[in-house]
C-alpha positions as CSV (number, residue, x, y, z in Angstrom):
1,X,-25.1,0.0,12.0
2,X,-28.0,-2.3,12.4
3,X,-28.4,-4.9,9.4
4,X,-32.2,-4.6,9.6
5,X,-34.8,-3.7,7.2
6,X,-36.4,-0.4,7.3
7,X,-39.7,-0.5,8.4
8,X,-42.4,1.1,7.3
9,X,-42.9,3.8,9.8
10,X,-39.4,4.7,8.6
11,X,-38.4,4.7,5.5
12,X,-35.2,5.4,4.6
13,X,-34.5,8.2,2.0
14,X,-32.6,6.7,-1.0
15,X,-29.0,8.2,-2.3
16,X,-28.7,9.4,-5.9
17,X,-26.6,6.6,-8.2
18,X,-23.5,9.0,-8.2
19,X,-24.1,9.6,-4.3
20,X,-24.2,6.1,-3.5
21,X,-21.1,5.4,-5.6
22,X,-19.0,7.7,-4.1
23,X,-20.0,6.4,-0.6
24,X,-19.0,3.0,-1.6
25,X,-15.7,4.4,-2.5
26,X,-15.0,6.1,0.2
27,X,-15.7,3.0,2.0
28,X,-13.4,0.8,0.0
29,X,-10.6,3.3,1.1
30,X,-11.5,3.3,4.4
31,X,-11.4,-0.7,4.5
32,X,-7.9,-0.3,2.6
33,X,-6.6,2.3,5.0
34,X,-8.1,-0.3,8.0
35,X,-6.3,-3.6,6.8
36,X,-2.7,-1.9,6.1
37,X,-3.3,-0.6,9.7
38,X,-3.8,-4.0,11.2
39,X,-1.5,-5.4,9.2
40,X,0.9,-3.3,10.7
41,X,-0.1,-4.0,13.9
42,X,0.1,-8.0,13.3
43,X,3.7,-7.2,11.9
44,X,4.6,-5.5,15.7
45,X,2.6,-8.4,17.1
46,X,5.1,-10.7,15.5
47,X,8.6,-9.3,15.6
48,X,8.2,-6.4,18.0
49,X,8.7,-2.8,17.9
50,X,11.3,-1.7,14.9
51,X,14.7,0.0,15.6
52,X,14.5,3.6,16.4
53,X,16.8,4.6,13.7
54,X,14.2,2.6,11.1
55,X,11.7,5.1,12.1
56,X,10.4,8.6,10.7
57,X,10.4,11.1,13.4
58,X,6.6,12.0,14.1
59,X,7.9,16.0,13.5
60,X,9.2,14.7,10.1
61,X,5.6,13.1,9.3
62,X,3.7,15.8,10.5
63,X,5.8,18.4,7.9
64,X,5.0,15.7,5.2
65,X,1.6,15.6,5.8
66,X,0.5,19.5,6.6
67,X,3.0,20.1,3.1
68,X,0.7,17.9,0.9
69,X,-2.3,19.3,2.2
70,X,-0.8,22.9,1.8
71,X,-0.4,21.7,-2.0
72,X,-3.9,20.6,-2.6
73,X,-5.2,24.0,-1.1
74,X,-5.8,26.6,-3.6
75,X,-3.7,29.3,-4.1
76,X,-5.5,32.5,-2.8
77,X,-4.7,36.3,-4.3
């Protein structure tokens, strides 16, 4: 996104306080969920690939994930 000011012939249209703290938020996770991810990747960078017993099987992470997401659905009659 471009860093410069709005001009005149287009203002921008400003958030409500709540609005604009939950999309800071949601930023701040995003930038957490970004640096664990390249810090990951600096880690492989480093010392290489791990052992393929270390590893979770993508099937087994893919069961995890769609289980929690089954959880925070809710229940319908």
């Amino acid at each position: 996104m471009s860093e410069q000011p709005a001009t005149a012939d287009h203002a921008r249209q400003q958030l409500e306080p709540a609005a604009a703290d939950g999309l800071r938020a949601y930023a701040a996770q995003t930038r957490e969920r970004a640096d664990q991810f390249a810090a990951v990747l600096e880690d492989i960078a480093a010392n290489g690939l791990p052992a393929v017993e270390d590893c979770t099987p993508w099937e087994e992470l893919r069961e995890a994930h769609l289980a929690r997401l089954a959880r925070q659905r809710p229940a319908v009659a």
